[in-house]
C-alpha positions in Angstrom: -92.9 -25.7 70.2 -92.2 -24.9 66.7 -88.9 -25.8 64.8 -86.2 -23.6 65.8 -84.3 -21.1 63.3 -80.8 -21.9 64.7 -77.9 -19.9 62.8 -74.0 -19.7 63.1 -73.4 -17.1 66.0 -71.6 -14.4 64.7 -72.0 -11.7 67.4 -73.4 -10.7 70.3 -77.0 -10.3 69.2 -76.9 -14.2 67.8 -75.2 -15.0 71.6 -78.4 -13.4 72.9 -80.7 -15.5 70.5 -78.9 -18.5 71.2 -79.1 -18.2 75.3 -82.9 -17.0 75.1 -83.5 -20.7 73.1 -81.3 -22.1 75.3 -83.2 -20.7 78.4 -86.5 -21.7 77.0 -85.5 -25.4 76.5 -84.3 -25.6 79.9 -87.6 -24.7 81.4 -90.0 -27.2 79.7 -90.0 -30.8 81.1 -89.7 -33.5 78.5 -88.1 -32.7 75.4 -88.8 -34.4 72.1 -85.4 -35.8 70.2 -85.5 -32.9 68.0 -85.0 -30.8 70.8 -83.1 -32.7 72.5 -80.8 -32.1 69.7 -81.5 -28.6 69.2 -80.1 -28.0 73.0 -76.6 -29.8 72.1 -76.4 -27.7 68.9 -76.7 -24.8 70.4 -74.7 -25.2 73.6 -71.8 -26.3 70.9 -72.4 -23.3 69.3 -72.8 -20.7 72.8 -69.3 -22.3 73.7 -67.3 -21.8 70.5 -68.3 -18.0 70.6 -67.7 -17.8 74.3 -64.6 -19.3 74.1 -63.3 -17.1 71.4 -64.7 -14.0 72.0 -64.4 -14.2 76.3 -61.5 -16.6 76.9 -61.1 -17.7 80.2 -57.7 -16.3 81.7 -55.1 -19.2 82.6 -54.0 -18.9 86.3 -50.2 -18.0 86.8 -48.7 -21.3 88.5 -48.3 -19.2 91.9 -52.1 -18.7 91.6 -52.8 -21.9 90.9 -50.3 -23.2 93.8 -52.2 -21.0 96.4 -55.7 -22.3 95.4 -54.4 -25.8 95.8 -52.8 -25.4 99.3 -55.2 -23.3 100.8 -57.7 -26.3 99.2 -55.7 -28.5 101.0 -55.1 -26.0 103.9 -51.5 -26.5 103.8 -48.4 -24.1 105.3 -45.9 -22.9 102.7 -43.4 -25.6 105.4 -45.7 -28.2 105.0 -45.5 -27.6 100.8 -42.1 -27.6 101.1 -41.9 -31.2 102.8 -44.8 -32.7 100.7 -42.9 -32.3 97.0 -39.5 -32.5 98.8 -38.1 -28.7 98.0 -36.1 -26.4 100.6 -38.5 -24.4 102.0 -36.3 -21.1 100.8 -37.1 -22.1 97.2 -40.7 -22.9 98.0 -40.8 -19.0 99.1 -39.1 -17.6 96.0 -41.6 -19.0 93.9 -44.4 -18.5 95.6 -43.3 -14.7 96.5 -42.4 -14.4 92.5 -38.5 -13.9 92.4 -38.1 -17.4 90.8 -39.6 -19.4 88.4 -40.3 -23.3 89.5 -37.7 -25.5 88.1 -39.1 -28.6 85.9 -38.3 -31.2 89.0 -40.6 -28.8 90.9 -43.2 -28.9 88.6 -43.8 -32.4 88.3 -43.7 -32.7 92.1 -46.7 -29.9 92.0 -48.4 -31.9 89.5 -47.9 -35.1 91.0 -49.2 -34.2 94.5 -50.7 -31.4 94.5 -52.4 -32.6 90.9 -51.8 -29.2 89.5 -52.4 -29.1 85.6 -49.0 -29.5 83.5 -50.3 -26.3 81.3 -50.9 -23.9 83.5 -47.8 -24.7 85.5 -46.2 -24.5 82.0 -48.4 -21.7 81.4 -49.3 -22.7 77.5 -52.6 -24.3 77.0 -52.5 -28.2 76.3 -48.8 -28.0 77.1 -47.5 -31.0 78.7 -44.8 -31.2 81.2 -41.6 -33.2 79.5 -41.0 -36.8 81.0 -37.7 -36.7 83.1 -34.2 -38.0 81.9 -33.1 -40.1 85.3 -29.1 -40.7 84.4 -28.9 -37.0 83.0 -26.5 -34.5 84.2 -28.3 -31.1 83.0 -25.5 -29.4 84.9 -22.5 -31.0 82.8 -24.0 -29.8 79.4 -21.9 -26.8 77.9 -24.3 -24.0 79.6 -22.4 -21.2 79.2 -21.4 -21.9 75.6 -24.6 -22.4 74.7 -26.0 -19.6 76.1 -23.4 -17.5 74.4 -24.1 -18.9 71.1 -28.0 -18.1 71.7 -28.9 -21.6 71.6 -30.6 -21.6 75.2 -32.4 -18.2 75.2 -31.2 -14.4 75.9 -30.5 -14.6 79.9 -28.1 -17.6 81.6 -29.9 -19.5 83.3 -29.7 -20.3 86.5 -29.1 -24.2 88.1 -32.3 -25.1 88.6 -33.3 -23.5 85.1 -30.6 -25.4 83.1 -33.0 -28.7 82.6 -35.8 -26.3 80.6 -33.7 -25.1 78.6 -32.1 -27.5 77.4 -35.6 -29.2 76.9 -36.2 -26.8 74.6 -33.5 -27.6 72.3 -34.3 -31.6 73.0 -37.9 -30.2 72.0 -36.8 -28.8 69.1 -34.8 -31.9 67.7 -37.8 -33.8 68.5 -35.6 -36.1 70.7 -36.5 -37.5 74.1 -33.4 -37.7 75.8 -29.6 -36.7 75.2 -28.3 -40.0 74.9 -28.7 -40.5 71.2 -28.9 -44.5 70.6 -27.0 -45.9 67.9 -24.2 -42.7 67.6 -20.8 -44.2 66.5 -18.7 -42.7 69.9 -16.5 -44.8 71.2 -13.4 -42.4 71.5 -10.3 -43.1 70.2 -7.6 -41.5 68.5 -5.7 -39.6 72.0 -9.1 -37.5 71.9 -12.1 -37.4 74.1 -14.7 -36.0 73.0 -17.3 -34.6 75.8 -20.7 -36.8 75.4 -22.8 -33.6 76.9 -21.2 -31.2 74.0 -21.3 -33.8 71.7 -25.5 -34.1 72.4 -26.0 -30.8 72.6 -24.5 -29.7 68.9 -26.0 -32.3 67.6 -29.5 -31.7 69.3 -28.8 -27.9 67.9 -27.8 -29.3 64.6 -31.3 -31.2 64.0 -33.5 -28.8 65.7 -32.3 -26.4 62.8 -32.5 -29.4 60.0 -36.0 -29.7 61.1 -36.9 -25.7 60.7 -35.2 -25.5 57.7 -36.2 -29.1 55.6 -35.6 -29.4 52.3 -39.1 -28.8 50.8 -38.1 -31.8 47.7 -38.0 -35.4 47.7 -35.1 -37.4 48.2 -33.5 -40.4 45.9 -30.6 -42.1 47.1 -30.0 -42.8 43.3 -29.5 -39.2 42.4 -26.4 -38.5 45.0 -23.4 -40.7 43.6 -20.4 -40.0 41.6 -21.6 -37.7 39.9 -23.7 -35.8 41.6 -20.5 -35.3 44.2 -18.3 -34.3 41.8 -20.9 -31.9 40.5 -21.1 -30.5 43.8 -17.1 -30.3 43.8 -17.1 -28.1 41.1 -18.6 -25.3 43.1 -15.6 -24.9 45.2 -14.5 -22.6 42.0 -17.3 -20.0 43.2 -16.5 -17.4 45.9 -19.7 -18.0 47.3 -19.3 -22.0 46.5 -20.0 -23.2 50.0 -23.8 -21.4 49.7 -24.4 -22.9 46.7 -23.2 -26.2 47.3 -26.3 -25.9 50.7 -28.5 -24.9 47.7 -27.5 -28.1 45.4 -28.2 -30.0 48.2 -31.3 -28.8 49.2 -32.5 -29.8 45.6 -31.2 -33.0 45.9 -33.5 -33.3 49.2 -30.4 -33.1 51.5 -30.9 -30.4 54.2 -27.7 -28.7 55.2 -26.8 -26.8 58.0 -24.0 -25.1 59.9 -23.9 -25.1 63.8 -20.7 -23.6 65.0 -18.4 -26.2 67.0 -18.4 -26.6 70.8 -15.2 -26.9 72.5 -13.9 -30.7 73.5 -16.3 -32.0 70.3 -14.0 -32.5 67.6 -16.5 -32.8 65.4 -16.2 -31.3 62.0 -19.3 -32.7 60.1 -22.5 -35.0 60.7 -25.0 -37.1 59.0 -28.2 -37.9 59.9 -32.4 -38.9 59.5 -34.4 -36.0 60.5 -37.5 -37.4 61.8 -39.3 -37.7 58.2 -36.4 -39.9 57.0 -35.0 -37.3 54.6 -31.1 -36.9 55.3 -29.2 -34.1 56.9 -25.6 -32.9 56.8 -24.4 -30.6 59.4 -21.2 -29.1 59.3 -19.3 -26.7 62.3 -16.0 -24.9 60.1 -14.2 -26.3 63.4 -11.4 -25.0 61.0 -13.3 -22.8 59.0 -11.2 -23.6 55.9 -11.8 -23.9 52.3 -10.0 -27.2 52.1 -11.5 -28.7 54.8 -14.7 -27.8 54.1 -15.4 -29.5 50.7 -13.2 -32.7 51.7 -15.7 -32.9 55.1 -19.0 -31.8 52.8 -18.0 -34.3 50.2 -17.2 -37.2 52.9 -20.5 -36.5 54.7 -22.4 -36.8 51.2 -20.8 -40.5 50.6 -22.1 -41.3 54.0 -25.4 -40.2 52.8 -25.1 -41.9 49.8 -24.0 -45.5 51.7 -24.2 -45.9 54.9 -26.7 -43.4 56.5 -29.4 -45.9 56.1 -27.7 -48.4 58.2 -26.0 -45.8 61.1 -28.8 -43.4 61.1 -26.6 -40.8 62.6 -22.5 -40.4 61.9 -20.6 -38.1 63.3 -17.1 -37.0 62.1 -13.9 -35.7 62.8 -11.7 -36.3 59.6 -8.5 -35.8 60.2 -7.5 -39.5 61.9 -8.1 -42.5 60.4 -11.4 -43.5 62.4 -11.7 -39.9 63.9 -12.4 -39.2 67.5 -15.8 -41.0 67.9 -14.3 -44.9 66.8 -15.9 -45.0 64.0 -15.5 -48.3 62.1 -12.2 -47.6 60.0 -14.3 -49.8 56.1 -16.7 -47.2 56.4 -14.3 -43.8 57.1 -11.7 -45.7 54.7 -14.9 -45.5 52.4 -16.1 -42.3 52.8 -12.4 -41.0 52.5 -11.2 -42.7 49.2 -15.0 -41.4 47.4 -14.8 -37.9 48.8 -11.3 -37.6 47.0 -12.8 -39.2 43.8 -15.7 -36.4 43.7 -12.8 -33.6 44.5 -10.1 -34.6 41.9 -10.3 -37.1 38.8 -8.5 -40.5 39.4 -5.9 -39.8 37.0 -5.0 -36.0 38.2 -4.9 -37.6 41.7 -2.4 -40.3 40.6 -0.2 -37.6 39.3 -0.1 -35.0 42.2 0.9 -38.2 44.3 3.8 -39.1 42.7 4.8 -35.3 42.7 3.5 -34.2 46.1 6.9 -34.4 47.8 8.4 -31.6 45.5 5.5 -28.9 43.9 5.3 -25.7 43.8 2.8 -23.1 44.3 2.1 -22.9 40.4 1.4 -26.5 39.8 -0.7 -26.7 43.0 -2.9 -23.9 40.8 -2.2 -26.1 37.7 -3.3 -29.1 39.2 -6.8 -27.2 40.4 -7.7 -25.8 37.2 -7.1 -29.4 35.6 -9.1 -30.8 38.3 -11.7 -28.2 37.4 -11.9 -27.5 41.8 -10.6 -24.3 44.1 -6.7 -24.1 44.7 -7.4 -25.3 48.3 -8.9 -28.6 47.4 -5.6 -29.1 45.6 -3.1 -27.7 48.2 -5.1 -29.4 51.6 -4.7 -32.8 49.5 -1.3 -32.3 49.3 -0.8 -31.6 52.5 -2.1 -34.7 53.6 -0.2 -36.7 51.6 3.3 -34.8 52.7 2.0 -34.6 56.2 3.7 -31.2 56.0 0.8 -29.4 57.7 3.0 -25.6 57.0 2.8 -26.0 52.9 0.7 -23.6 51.4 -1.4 -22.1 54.1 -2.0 -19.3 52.0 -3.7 -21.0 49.5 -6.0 -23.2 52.1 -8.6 -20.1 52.1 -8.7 -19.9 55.9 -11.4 -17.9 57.2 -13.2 -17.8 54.2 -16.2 -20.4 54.9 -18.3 -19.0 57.3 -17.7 -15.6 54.5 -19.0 -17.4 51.8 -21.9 -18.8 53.6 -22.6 -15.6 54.6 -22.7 -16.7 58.2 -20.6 -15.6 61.2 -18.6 -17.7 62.8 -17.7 -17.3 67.0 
């Protein structure tokens, strides 16, 4: 037999070719090596055309359920007691007015050994491994679902796992219980764990999808590289640009709006290719509190991130709500101020705090080269009287500048 012409296929008259050589290989007894090799080339190349150009349709999982039992020759009742499922919500799925549950799924696969992707119904999807000491149902579902976080209809009980699944998928995280977070609670306030998890699952699935495309040098973000960042508070749009300056810097940053019982007003953390991440929630949504909690956040980059690999904060008590330990807030804290307002100018307005006026607060920020609010928040704290000067704190004005809506 001479030496075959074999060519790319490109269409259907090349399939044709191709199964006509095929065909004729098949039918002679012994092949030679060369054919022998000729009939694997070919098949190879039959199957990536078929396989493109006449895909093979994926069963639905109902299908693919009533193959397997009527394999098996098994009642819908005996389904039921086999994967351990009331036999009412074996009927809604097979009879289509309910998708099965996760749980259900990896009972199907297990006994029934029903493929994970077309149960899934994605190709080469696998089915996510289960979380034992999880409570899907205490995560803040209707929260999330009202923030968009866990798709555009509520879910339903059994449905709750999934989605949230998705977000765990998205933060490339394998459970909710993130080891090594700093919670211990303290400070009269509890935050909820399941909250907690979930904005910070939401807060690195967005890190991830928007990464800082440049490299990252812990040299380059110190003193001054926070006080350079301080200096954008003077811009309306400040709080944008300051994401921007990060970025450069190889810093992602993101804003995830605040879940209720979570206290949390910024975070720190590794995203998965050990660049850093800040995530901030304008639990406040205030101008003063936003560049003290930006600024804190970027010392904790800067010095302790590499030990803690996630922080989260709540800056207004001395460790915050999540116990964090008090050298390292104390830290964070005393640098933050340093990047917002020189050492001298911040000497000064404490010695005056106790009696200023609505002019030197402005004085005091144009010296300091920073917005009013930076000025008027820090003098606040030092008074403790929490009244002074709202109307200079830029309340509501965050979210504006980010050009973001807040809830």
């Amino acid at each position: 037999m001479e030496k075959l012409d074999i060519r790319p296929i490109k269409d259907t008259e090349g399939h044709g070719i191709a199964m006509q050589h095929i065909d004729a290989l098949m039918s002679q007894g012994d092949l030679s090596d060369d054919q022998v090799r000729d009939l694997e080339v070919l098949a190879i190349l039959v199957e990536r055309y078929e396989s493109e150009h006449f895909p093979v349709k994926m069963p639905t999982p109902v299908e693919a359920i009533e193959f397997r039992i009527d394999q098996l020759d098994l009642t819908r009742s005996q389904l039921a007691d086999l994967i351990d499922f009331p036999k009412s919500r074996v009927s809604e799925v097979l009879n289509g007015t309910r998708s099965p549950s996760l749980d259900m799924m990896r009972a199907l696969h297990e006994k029934l050994n029903i493929p994970a992707d077309v149960l899934l119904g994605k190709a080469k999807a696998k089915l996510p491994q289960p979380c034992p000491d999880v409570e899907w149902k205490l995560f803040p579902v209707l929260e999330m679902f009202k923030l968009g976080w866990i798709g555009d209809v509520k879910p339903k009980v059994d449905e709750i796992e999934a989605r949230i699944q998705s977000l765990m998928k998205a933060a490339m995280v394998q459970s909710p219980q993130f080891a090594g977070v700093r919670f211990r609670g303290a400070e009269n306030k509890e935050p909820n764990p399941y909250s907690v998890n979930a904005w910070l699952m939401k807060a690195m699935g967005d890190a991830i999808e928007c990464e800082s495309e440049y490299d990252f040098d812990a040299g380059n973000v110190g003193h001054c590289f926070r006080r350079e960042v301080a200096k954008l508070s003077l811009y309306s749009d400040g709080p944008k640009r300051a994401f921007q300056k990060l970025d450069k810097a190889g810093i992602t940053a993101v804003y995830v709006p605040c879940l209720k019982k979570t206290y949390i007003d910024g975070a720190c953390f590794s995203l998965p290719s050990g660049k850093p991440a800040i995530a901030l929630s304008l639990r406040h949504n205030r101008l003063d509190n936003f560049w003290f909690t930006l600024l804190h956040e970027c010392v904790h980059v800067d010095l302790h991130l590499s030990d803690e690999k996630i922080i989260i904060d709540e800056t207004e008590g001395h460790t915050g709500a999540f116990g964090n330990d008090a050298g390292m807030e104390d830290e964070a804290n005393t640098h933050a101020k340093k990047a917002l307002i020189p050492d001298d100018i911040l000497e000064e307005l404490s010695r005056v705090a106790g009696n200023i006026s609505k002019r030197k607060v402005q004085a005091y920020a144009r010296r300091a080269d920073v917005h009013e609010a930076v000025i008027a928040g820090q003098v606040r704290l030092m008074t403790k009287r929490w009244t002074h000067f709202s109307n200079l704190l830029g309340q509501g004005k965050v979210a504006e500048a980010l050009g973001c809506t807040r809830p």
